[in-house]
C-alpha positions, 0 to 999 in steps of 0.5 A: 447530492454532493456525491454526484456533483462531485463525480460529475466534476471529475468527469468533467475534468477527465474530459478535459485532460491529456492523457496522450504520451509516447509510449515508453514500453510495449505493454500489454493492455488489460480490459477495462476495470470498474472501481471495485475490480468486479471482473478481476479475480483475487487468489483466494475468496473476498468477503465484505465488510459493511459499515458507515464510516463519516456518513457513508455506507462503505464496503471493505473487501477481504481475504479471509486464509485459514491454516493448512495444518493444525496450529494454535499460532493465530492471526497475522494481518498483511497491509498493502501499499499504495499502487497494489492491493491485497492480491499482492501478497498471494506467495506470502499467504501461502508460505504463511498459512502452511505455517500454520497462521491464519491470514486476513488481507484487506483492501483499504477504503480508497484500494483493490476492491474496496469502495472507492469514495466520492468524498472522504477524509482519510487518515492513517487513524480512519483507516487503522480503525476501519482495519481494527473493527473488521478484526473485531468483526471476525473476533479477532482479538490479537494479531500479528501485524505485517505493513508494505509501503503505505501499509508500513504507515497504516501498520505502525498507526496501528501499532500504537492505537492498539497495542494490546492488539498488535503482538508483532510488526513487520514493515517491509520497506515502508514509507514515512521513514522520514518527513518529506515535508521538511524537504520538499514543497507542498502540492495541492491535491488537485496536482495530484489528480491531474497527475493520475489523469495524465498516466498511462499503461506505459508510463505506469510500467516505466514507473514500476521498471525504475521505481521497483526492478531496477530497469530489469523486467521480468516477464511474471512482474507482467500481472501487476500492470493489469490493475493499474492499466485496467482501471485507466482503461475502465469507465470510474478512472476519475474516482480512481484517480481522485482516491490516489490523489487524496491517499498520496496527500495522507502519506505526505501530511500525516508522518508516523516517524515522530512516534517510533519510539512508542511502538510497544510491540517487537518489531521487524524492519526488512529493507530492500537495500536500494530502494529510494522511494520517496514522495515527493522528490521529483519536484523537491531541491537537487540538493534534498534529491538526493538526500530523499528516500536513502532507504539503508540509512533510513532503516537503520534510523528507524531501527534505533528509534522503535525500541523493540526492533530488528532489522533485516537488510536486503542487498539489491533488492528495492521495494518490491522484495516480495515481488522481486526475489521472494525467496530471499525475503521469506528467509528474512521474515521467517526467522523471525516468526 
């Protein structure tokens, strides 16, 4: 019952909102998606992982890669961020598994293909122990732990929930490098999802050129707005955008920065050098603007505060290396394998 009022109040208050804006771009429009992607096709095959989690029957969608040649290097988990699920990581699962390790890439409750909760209380831990028990599922004991963006905060959750899991961590430009809260106001969940409602394919494209590619497009960065703009164009945009608003205010409550100093696994920081990503800035003081999101001078604080770390400095690259200059990002990350 509260899960249908609750959905009958995001649809009313859909109803409700303005969504109208000039467009910024010429985007092109992907077909509608439902909540879980049913109709998108991910680069490899999805299984489910089925469970209860705060009363609910919840599904955890993942990719599952095995080896293309013989090898005893085991496991490495690939977290995704916040704007993108797992079929991101596609290139890096390729270099990855002709490696010789075995790849598992979930989508988290909230994300991708995942169920998409009317109500839940996220957490970095509920969503780390969610990621613990699908590997424990699939008898997976020890594992290397790779985390993009918000994957970066759920990763070093993990790090130090489960340390005698975790044999190895990489953050790729993560966020919670340092506390937002301490620099800028408080906004109530409700804020955030009359934001998600207000976007559209082209502010969603504006966002990524300047937040990701520095104002430079390219043609192949076209396939990531297929998601973000089928879902606006789909039928569950309102689920969709309240999952948005609650996970943006785990990241911005819950910083993870505090306890660096107790990841006990051999960490690896890659940090495009000009990404200034931070939540919360558009609305903070000018003059913690533009203190926010100084991600050289972040890496290398968070370098010196987890005791078994290496830092790898991407120079002009920004949050998406992976997605920006791939080559150069897997020359980083290999050495370290």
């Amino acid at each position: 019952m509260k899960n249908t009022l609750l959905v009958a109040a995001l649809l009313i208050t859909t109803a409700c909102a303005s969504t109208s804006t000039k467009p910024t771009a010429e985007t092109k429009t992907a077909k509608g998606f439902d909540s879980v992607l049913s109709t998108y096709q991910y680069p490899f095959p999805v299984h489910f992982h089925n469970f209860k989690s705060q009363g609910q029957d919840l599904k955890m969608a993942y990719m599952d890669i095995a080896p293309t040649k013989e090898s005893n290097k085991g496991a490495i988990v690939l977290l995704h961020g916040k704007n993108f699920p797992g079929a991101y990581f596609q290139t890096l699962i390729n270099s990855l598994t002709a490696e010789g390790f075995r790849v598992i890439v979930p989508d988290q409750i909230g994300f991708g293909k995942s169920t998409k909760p009317a109500y839940y209380q996220y957490s970095f831990h509920a969503l780390g122990q969610n990621t613990q028990n699908l590997l424990k599922a699939l008898n997976v004991e020890k594992y290397k732990l790779l985390g993009h963006s918000m994957g970066g905060m759920v990763a070093s959750r993990m790090s130090l929930m489960f340390p005698d899991s975790v044999t190895q961590l990489f953050l790729v430009n993560p966020i919670g490098l340092e506390d937002w809260k301490t620099m800028t106001s408080y906004r109530p969940v409700e804020d955030g999802f009359r934001g998600e409602l207000a976007s559209s394919p082209e502010k969603i494209k504006q966002y990524q050129l300047d937040s990701y590619y520095d104002g430079k497009w390219k043609s192949e960065y076209d396939k990531w707005l297929e998601i973000p703009t089928g879902w606006i164009l789909g039928p569950d945009y309102s689920v969709i955008a309240w999952n948005a608003a609650l996970t943006s205010d785990m990241a911005f409550t819950q910083p993870v920065i505090y306890e660096f100093k107790n990841i006990k696994a051999p960490t690896v920081l890659i940090i495009g050098q000009r990404d200034r990503t931070a939540i919360g800035k558009a609305w903070a003081p000018e003059e913690n603007k533009k203190k926010m999101g100084n991600y050289p001078a972040l890496g290398r604080q968070a370098a010196r505060l987890i005791p078994k770390s290496k830092l790898e400095e991407l120079k002009g690259l920004g949050h998406m290396p992976f997605i920006e200059d791939y080559e150069t990002f897997w020359q980083a990350m290999k050495k370290h394998l």
